[in-house]
Structures are given as structure tokens and as C-alpha cells.
N, C-alpha and C positions, 0 to 999 in steps of 0.2 A: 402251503398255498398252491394254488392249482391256475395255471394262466390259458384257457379254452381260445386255441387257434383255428381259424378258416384257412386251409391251403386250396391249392390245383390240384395238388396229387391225390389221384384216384385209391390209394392205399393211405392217404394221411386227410380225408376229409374234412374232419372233424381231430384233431390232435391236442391233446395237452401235454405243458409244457409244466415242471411240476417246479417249485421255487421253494427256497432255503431262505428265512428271512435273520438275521444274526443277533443273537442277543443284547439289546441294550442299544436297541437302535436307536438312530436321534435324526430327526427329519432336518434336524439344523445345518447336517456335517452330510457332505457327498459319500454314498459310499460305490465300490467297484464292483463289479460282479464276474463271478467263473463261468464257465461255458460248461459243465463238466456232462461228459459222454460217456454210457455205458456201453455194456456189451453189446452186439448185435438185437437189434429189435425190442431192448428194457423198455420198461413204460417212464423210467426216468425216478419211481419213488424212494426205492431204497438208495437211489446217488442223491437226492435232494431231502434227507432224512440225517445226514450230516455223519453215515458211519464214515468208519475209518479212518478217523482224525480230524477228517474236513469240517463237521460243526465246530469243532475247538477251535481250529484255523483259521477260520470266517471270522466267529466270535471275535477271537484278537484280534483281527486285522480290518475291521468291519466291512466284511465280504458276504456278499450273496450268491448261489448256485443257483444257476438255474440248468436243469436235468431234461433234455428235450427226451418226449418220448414217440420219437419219429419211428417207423413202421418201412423196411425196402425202398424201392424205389429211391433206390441212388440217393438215397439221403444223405450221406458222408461228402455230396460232393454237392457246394450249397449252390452254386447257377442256375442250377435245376428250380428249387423252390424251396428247398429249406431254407436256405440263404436268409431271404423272404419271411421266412416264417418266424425264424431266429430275431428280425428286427420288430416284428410284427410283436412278438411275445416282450422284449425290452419296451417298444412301447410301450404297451401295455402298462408294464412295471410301473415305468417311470411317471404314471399320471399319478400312482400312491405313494411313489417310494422316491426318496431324492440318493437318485445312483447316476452314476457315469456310464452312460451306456455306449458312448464313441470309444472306449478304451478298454477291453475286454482283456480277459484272461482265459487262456483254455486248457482245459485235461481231457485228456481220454485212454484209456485203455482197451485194448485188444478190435474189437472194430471200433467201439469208441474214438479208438487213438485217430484212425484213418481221418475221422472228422474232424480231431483237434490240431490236425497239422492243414486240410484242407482250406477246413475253417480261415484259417489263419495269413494263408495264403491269398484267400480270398480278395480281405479284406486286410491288409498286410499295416500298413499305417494306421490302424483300429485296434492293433493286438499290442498289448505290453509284453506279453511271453506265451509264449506253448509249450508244450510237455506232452509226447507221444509213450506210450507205452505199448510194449509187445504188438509191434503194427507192422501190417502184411501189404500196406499201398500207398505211397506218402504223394506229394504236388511234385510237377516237376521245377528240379531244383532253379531257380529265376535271382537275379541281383534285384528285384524287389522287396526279399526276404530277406535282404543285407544288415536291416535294422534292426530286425524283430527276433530277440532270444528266442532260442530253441531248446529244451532239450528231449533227446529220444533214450530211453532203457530198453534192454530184452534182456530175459535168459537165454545164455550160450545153449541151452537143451532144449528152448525154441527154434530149432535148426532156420527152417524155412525163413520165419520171421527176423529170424537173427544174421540170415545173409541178406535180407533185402535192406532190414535197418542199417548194415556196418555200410552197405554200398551207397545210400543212400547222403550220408552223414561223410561218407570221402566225394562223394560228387559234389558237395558244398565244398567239403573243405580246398579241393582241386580249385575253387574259384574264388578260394581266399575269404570265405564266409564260414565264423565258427560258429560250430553247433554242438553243444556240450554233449558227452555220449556216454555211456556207463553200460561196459557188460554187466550181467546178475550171473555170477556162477551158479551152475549146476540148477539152473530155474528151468523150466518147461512154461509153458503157459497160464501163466498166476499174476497175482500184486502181489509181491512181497512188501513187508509195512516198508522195511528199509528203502524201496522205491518209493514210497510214498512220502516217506519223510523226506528223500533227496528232492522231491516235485515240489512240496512244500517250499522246502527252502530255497529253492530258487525261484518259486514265484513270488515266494516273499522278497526275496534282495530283488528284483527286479519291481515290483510293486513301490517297492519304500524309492527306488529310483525314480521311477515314475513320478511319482505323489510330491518327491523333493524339488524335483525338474520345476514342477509344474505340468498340467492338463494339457496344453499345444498337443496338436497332430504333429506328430514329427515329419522335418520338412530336412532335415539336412543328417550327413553321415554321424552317430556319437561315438567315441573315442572310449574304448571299454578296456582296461587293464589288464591285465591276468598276472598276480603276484607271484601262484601257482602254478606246477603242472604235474599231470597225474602219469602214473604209469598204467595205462587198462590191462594190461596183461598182470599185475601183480598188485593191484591197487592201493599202491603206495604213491605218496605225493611230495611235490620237495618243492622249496621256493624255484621261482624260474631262474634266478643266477646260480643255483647247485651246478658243480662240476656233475652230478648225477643224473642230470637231466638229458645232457648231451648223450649218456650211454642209451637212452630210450629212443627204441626204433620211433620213427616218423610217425608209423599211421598207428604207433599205440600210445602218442602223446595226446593229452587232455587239459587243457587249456583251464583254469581255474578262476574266477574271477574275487573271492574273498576266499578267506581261513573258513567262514562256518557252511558255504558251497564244500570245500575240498574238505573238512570233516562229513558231511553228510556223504558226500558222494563215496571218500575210503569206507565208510560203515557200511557200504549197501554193498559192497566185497563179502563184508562178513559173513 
């Protein structure tokens, strides 16, 4: 399905926004929706056509994508007007579709990625979780983003992308705000599925948080666990009382919050 946006942007006039609707819908039950962002400049069809796991994902978890198919013009950075355009298209949705549209989820990769951390920022109390991948420009890092999971991937063989992610994710961490991180060894600039199944699963255990909670805007700091911690340099994982943990330098400890995060995330080692 295809959602026809009016923007301001002289390069996004006329834009569509393309939508993943999930199998076995049921107008009775609220469902959630993904933000999910492609590469620079996609028209949005082949991310809202459900490859690479995400129809299956959706299906089970009764999630909707929707795949903007935004054109330059600073679009990654929503103040501007995509911002705008993004509600304009949930509208839309929501006069056929009974979805949550104050409670978003977002993916992106490679410039994608830039929009799903931006995004997110944005509108910081609206986002359940974000998930960056191989991204070369993130928000600046703010205690507004205190509540809102993150996680960011890169290949170690994405040099560039891979020194601005690791900086980025210790300027959080310096402010006491974790943000889940996962080198890809020997990646260069790809989705490995292993990254995608770690995105999965973490927006799934954040989703199912969500949904158990309750809908509320979150209004107050939540108190999130971490049983786990990972080693990034060897991506091995240990509960957090292991004497093994202590042997792990500082800034290559990874903060786990269940067993099936800390297996997906040691698989994406592999």
C-alpha cells in the first residue's frame, strides 16, 4: 500500500510513503508500526515489501512498516519537513488501520540509519526503541534520549562509520545513558542478516515492554536490568556477577538486558 504525501520540500513535493500492512490483521487489536529507512534516496518499496525477515517479524508481532520514500534535502533530519510528513503519512494510516501511531519503532541502515537515530531524537518520548546501522551522523548526544533504547551495529571494515559509531555510543555512555553496541567483525558496508536478527530482537523485547507497561507517554526515568555483559572485543557474554567480567576493559563492556538480546547479539560475532 502506497500513503501519497504533500510536503514543502521542493525535492519531496509530491512523495510516497510505501506501507507493509501484516498478515492477519484485526481492526479490533491496536497494532504498532516501524519507521523503517533505506538507503540514501530508496523509494521506500523493496523496505516495505517485508524482505529480509521483516514481513515475518511484523506478522508475529502485529507490526506495520512503513518505508518513507524521501528524496535529499535533509531529509534524515525531521525539523525540516519530513518530521511533518512522517505524521502526515501515520495519519493517514490510522483513519483505516487501528495502529499506535504516538509510539513508534525505528530502523535504518546506512543513511537510513542517520534518520532512525535522528528520528528518534526528535521525538524522544514517541520512540519505544531505535536501531542504527552502519551510520556516518547520529543527534547530538542529549539526557532526553535517557529513556529511549538504542541500539547502533557497524563493521569494524567500515572504518569511517565505525569510528564515528564507537564515539558516539561512549559520548552517551560518559553521561551514564546505555546504548546497546555490537561491533560486526570484518563487515565493510552491508546488513549482515546476523545484524538484523540482533535489531529484531531487541525491538522485540522492548516492544513486548512496551505493550506489558501499558501505551502512557513515558513521563518518569524506567529502571532496566542488565543480567548480562558482553565482551565487544571477543563477543563472548557472561552473567554480570562473573569474576570475568571485571577482567573486561570499560569501554569494550556491553550491557545486556535478557539471555535472548545476549544470544543474538554473541551470533552477530559469528
Amino acid at each position: 500500500m502506497e500513503l501519497p504525501i504533500v510536503t514543502n520540500s521542493t525535492a519531496n513535493l509530491n512523495v510516497a510513503i510505501q506501507c507493509y500492512i501484516p498478515k492477519g490483521y484485526n481492526n479490533e487489536h491496536q497494532h504498532n508500526v516501524l519507521i523503517l529507512f533505506g538507503g540514501r534516496n530508496t523509494d521506500g518499496k523493496a523496505d516495505a515489501s517485508g524482505r529480509m525477515g521483516w514481513g515475518e517479524w511484523c506478522d508475529e508481532n502485529n507490526v506495520f512498516i512503513l518505508a518513507p520514500g524521501f528524496k535529499d534535502d535533509d531529509y534524515w533530519e525531521p525539523e525540516k519537513w519530513s518530521g511533518q510528513a512522517l505524521l502526515d503519512a501515520l495519519a493517514e494510516l490510522k483513519k483505516n488501520y487501528n495502529v499506535d501511531t504516538e509510539h513508534l519503532l525505528y530502523y535504518g541502515y546506512s543513511a537510513g540509519s542517520q534518520a532512525s537515530n535522528l528520528f528518534a531524537a526528535w521525538r524522544p518520548d514517541h520512540c519505544i526503541a531505535w536501531v542504527s546501522h552502519a551510520c556516518g551522523y547520529f543527534h547530538k548526544p542529549t539526557e532526553a534520549m535517557r529513556n529511549t533504547p538504542g541500539l547502533v551495529t557497524c563493521g569494524d571494515a567500515d572504518a569511517a562509520r565505525y569510528v564515528i559509531s564507537r564515539r558516539f555510543v561512549h559520548d552517551y555512555r560518559s553521561m551514564g545513558v546505555e546504548i546497546l553496541w555490537k561491533t560486526l567483525p570484518n563487515h565493510r558496508h552491508e546488513v549482515p542478516m546476523s545484524s538484523l536478527e540482533l535489531a529484531r530482537t531487541f525491538l522485540e523485547y522492548h516492544l513486548k515492554r512496551h505493550r506489558q507497561r501499558g501505551r502512557a507517554v513515558k513521563t518518569t526515568e524506567e529502571t532496566v536490568s542488565y543480567p548480562f555483559v558482553g565482551n565487544d572485543l571477543t563477543g563472548d557474554y557472561y552473567p554480570a556477577n562473573s569474576p570475568k567480567v571485571q577482567a573486561i576493559k570499560e569501554e569494550e563492556r556491553v550491557k545486556l538486558p535478557d539471555r535472548e538480546i545476549a544470544e543474538a547479539w554473541r551470533k552477530a560475532a559469528e
